[in-house]
N, C-alpha and C positions, 0 to 999 in steps of 0.2 A: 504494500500500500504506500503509496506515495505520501510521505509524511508531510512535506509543504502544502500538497490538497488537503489533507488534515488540520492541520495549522489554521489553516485560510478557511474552512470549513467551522474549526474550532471558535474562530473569533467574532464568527458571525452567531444571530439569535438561538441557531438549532445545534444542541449536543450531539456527537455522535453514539449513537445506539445501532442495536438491529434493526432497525426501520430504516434509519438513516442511511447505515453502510448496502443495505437490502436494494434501494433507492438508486445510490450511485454505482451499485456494481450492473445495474436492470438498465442503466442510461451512460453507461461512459466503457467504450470500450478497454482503455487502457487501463483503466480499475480492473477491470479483471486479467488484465495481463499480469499487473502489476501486483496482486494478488496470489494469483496462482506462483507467482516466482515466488512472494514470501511465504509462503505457505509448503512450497516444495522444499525451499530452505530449512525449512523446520523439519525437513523429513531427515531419519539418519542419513549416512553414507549407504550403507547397506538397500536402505529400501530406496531410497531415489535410485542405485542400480538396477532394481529388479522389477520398478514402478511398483510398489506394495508395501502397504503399511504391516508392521511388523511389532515395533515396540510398541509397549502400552501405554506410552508416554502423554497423552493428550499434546502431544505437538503437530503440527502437520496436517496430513490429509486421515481419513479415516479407510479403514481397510475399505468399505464399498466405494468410497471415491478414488482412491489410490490408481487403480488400473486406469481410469479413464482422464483423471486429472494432470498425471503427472505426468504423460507425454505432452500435454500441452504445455506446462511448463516449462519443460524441457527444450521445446522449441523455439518460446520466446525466447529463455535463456540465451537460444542459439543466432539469436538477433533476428528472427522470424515474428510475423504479426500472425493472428490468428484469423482464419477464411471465418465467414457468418456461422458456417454449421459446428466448427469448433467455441466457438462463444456460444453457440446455443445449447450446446452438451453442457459447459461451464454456467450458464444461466437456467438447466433446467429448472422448473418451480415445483415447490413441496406443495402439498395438499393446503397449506396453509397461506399460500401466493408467495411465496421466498425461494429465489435464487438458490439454488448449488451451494455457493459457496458462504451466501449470509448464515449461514451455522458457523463460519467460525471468526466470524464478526467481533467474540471478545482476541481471538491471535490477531486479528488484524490492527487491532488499536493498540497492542503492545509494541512497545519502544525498540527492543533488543531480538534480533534473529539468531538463531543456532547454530 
C-alpha cells in the first residue's frame, strides 16, 4: 500500500478502515498492485517460492488466496501491470460486497513489511 496515498488519505475527514481500504482497492488500480506486492512480502521465502501459504503466521496471503494471488504479485514485482481479468481475480467480492483483498485491510495499514 502506498503509504503517501495513506498519509494524504489520512489527513483528510475519513479514517482508514475496511470500508475505506475496501473503497480504494474496488476504484484504483494500482492499490491493488501495490497491495498485492505488500502482502506477498509478508509471505515467507519459502511460500512466495511455491505461491502457498504455509506458516501460521497471520502475515500474508491466506492458504485459499495464496495460489491465485501470489503470481500476480509476483508479476508486478517483475515490473509488469496487471490485464482487467487479473485485477478482477484480485477484486473478486465476498458475499458481503468486499474485495479479495479488503480482509487484510488491518496488514495493509501496518507501517513495517517482513
Amino acid at each position: 500500500m502506498d503509504h503517501a496515498v495513506v498519509a494524504r488519505h489520512a489527513a483528510g475527514s475519513q479514517s482508514w478502515n475496511k470500508q475505506t481500504i475496501n473503497s480504494l482497492l474496488l476504484s484504483n488500480d494500482r492499490a491493488v498492485e501495490r497491495a498485492l506486492c505488500r502482502l506477498h512480502d509478508s509471505q515467507t521465502q519459502h511460500e512466495q517460492t511455491i505461491n502457498r501459504a504455509k506458516a501460521h503466521n497471520n502475515a500474508g496471503f491466506t492458504a485459499p488466496d495464496a495460489p491465485a494471488l501470489s503470481p500476480l504479485a509476483a508479476k508486478v514485482k517483475r515490473g509488469w501491470r496487471l490485464y482487467p481479468r487479473e485485477l478482477a481475480v484480485a477484486r473478486a467480492l465476498d458475499d458481503k460486497g468486499y474485495c479479495r483483498l479488503a480482509k487484510y485491510w488491518r496488514q495493509l495499514l501496518t507501517h513495517n513489511s517482513n
